[in-house]
N, C-alpha and C positions, 0 to 999 in steps of 0.2 A: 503396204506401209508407204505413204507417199513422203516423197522428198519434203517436204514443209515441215512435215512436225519433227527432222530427224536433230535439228539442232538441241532443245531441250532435251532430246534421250541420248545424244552422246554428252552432252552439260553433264545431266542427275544422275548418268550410269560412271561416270567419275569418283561420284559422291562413294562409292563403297570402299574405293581405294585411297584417300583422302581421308576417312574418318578412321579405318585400321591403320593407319598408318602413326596416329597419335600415341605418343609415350607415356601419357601421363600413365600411373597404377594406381593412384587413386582418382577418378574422372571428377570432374565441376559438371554435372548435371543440369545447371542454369544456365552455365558457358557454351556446352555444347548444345542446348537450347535453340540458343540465340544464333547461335554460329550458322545450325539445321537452319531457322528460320531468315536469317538474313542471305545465306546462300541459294535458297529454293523458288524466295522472293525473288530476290534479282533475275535469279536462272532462268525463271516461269515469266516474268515482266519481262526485260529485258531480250529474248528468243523471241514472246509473241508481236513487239515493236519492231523489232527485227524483219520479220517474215511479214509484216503489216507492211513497212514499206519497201522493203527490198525482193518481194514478193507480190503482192496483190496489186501494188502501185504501178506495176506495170500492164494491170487488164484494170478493164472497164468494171465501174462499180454498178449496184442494180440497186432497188428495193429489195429487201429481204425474200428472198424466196426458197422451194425444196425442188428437190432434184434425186429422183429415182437411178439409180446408176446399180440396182443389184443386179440386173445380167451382164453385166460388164466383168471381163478377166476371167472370167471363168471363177468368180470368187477369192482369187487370187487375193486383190485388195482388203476381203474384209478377212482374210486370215491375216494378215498385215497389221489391220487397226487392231483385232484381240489379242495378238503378240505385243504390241508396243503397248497397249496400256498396265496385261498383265506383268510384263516386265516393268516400266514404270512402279506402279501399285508392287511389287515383290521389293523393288530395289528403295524405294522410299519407307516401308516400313520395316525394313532393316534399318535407314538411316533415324526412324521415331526411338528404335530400339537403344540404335545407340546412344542419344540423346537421351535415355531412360524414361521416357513416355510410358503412360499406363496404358495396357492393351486396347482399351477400348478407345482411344483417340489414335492410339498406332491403327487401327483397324476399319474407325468410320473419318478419319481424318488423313493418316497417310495412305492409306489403302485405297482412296478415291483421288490422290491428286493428279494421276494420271486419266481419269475420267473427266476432273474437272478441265485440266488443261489441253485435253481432243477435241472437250464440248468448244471451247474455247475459240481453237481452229477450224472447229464447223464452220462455228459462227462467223466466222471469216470466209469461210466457204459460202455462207448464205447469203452474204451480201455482192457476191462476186459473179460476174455474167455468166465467167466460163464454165461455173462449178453450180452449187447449191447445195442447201441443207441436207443432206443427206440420214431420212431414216436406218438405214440398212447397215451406214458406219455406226450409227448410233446403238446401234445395236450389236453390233462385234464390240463395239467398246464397252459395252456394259456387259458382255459375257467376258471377256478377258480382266476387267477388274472384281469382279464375282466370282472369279474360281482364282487368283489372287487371296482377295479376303475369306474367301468359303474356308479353303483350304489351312491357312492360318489359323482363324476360329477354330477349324476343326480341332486340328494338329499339331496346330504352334508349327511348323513347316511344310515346306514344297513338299508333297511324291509327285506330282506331277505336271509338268512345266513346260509351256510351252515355247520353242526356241524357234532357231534360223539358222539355213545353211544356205550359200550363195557359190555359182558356179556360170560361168560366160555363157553363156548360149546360142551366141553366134548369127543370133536373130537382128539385133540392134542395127546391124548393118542396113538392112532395109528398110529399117524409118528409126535414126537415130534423132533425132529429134523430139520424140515419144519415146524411146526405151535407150535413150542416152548414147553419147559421142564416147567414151572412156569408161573404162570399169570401176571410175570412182562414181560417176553417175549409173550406169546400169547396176549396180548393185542393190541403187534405191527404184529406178523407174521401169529396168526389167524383170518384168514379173516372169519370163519365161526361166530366167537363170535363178530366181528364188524357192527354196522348198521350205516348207513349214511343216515344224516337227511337234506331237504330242511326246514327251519322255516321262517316262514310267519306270518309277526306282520300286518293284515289285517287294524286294524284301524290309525295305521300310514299313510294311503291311505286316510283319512277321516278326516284329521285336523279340523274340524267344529266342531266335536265332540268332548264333553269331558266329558262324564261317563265312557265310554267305556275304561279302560286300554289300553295303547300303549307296555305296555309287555308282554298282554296277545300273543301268537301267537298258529298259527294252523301249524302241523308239519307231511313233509310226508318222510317215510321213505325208505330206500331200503337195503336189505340185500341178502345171500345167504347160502346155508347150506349143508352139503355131501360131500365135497371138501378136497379130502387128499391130493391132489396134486394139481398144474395149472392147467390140461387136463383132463380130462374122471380121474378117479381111476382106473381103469381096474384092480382091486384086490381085494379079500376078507380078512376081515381083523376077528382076533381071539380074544375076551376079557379073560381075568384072569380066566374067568370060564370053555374056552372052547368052547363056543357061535361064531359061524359063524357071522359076520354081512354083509351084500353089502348096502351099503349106496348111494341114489339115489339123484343127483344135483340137486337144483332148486332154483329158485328166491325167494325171499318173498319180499312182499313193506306194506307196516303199513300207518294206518292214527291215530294222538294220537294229543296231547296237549304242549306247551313247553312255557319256560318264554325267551323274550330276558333283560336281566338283567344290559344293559346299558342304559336298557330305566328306570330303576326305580330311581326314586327320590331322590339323596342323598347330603347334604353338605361337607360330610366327601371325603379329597382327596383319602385317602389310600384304602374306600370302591370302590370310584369312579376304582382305578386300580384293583382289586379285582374281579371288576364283568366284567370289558374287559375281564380278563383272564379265568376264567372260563367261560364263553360266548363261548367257542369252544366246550364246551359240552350240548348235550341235556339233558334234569331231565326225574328220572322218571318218567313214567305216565300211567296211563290208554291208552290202545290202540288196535287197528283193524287189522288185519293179513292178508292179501289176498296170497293166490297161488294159484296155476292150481289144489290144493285140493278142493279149498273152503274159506270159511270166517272163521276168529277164533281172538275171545275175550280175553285180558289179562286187568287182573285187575289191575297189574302194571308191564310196561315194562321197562326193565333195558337198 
């Protein structure tokens, strides 16, 4: 998830707490219409002018060109783009909904705005020396707004969601400039501190039942770690003390516990927008470690 596109997704991830929040008990369905579309307009203009010049304008522009960047991060990045579009695409056709749109425009028209508005940022990427069009994004972003919509169509809701948990990683220090000075920037450009989570609300699959929590869900994760750069490191790097370190790449995937928190029970509008929104993050928890080292236990992961 690169730092660029994060301003629209904290703008539209707003929007669920903003529209529960309304008192009316009988809604104006043209009002809130207009509202959805005067707000999403601006949001979606306004962010990409933004980032157009408070962004690009500071590198060299090119001819439009593409740029292959899928062995970069260890894939890090494109679990990034399918998270933010999926979110996106979930958090905008709740906001169709409540607008009272009819499914089929909630579903090829809010379901895609977060596809449209990454294309958008490509495209900004494509014109720009440092970057390029990039296939590979374009392609997590079209799987994350496709299991979005799929899953809608299906079910008329999420079982399975893709989130984000963030934790310091302590890497930054040796090329914070790339993986950010402060943990409000590493939180978007360190991909060592980032894990991406599939969650699996299992007994949503099982409507007969009703002991069983529909928010409970079971949560698998994937992360990576040793990564100073996109490519290899191909350098050793020096700490404060003098200490040589070479830092070895590798995957790591988790299996832990997680709540989906639109599934819990509330009459309150303002709670009901609350828990869309943070719904893009996983909790911590308990959780199982897997790499090419071996198994490893945490008693709670962040």
């Amino acid at each position: 998830m690169r730092i660029k596109c994060i301003t629209g997704f904290i703008l539209i991830g707003l929007l669920p707490i903003l529209m529960h929040s309304q008192k009316d008990s009988l809604p104006n369905y043209e009002h809130r219409k207009m509202a959805l579309g005067i707000s999403t307009s601006a949001i979606s203009a306004g962010s990409l002018l933004y980032l157009n010049y408070a962004w690009y304008a500071n590198y060299s522009s090119d001819d439009f060109h593409f740029f292959n960047d899928n062995t970069e991060w260890l894939q890090m990045d494109k679990a990034g783009h399918a998270f933010t579009t999926y979110q996106l695409g979930r958090l905008m056709m709740n906001a169709f909904d409540w607008a009272g749109v009819n499914k089929k425009k909630k579903l090829f028209i809010g379901g895609t705005m977060g596809l449209m508005y990454m294309t958008a940022i490509e495209c900004l990427d494509g014109k720009s020396k440092g970057w390029g069009f990039s296939w590979g994004d374009m392609g997590a972003n079209v799987a994350g707004t496709g299991m979005a919509i799929g899953q809608e169509a299906l079910w008329n809701e999420q079982r399975l969601m893709i989130k984000f948990s963030f934790a310091q990683s302590q890497l930054a220090e040796y090329n914070p400039s790339l993986l950010g000075e402060n943990i409000y920037t590493q939180v978007l450009k360190d991909y060592n501190g980032q894990t991406y989570w599939l969650s699996v609300s299992p007994f949503s699959f099982i409507p007969s039942q009703k002991k069983l929590p529909k928010w409970l869900c079971l949560s698998f994760g994937y992360s990576a770690y040793g990564m100073l750069s996109g490519h290899e490191n191909g350098f050793t790097v020096r700490d404060a003390n003098g200490v040589y370190y070479q830092f070895n790449r590798e995957r790591r995937f988790y299996l832990s516990f997680d709540i989906d928190f639109t599934k819990i029970k509330t009459k309150s509008k303002f709670l009901k927008g609350v828990f869309s929104a943070i719904n893009i993050l996983k909790i911590p928890a308990p959780a199982l470690e897997f790499t090419k080292r071996g198994a490893k236990g945490y008693g709670l992961y962040l």
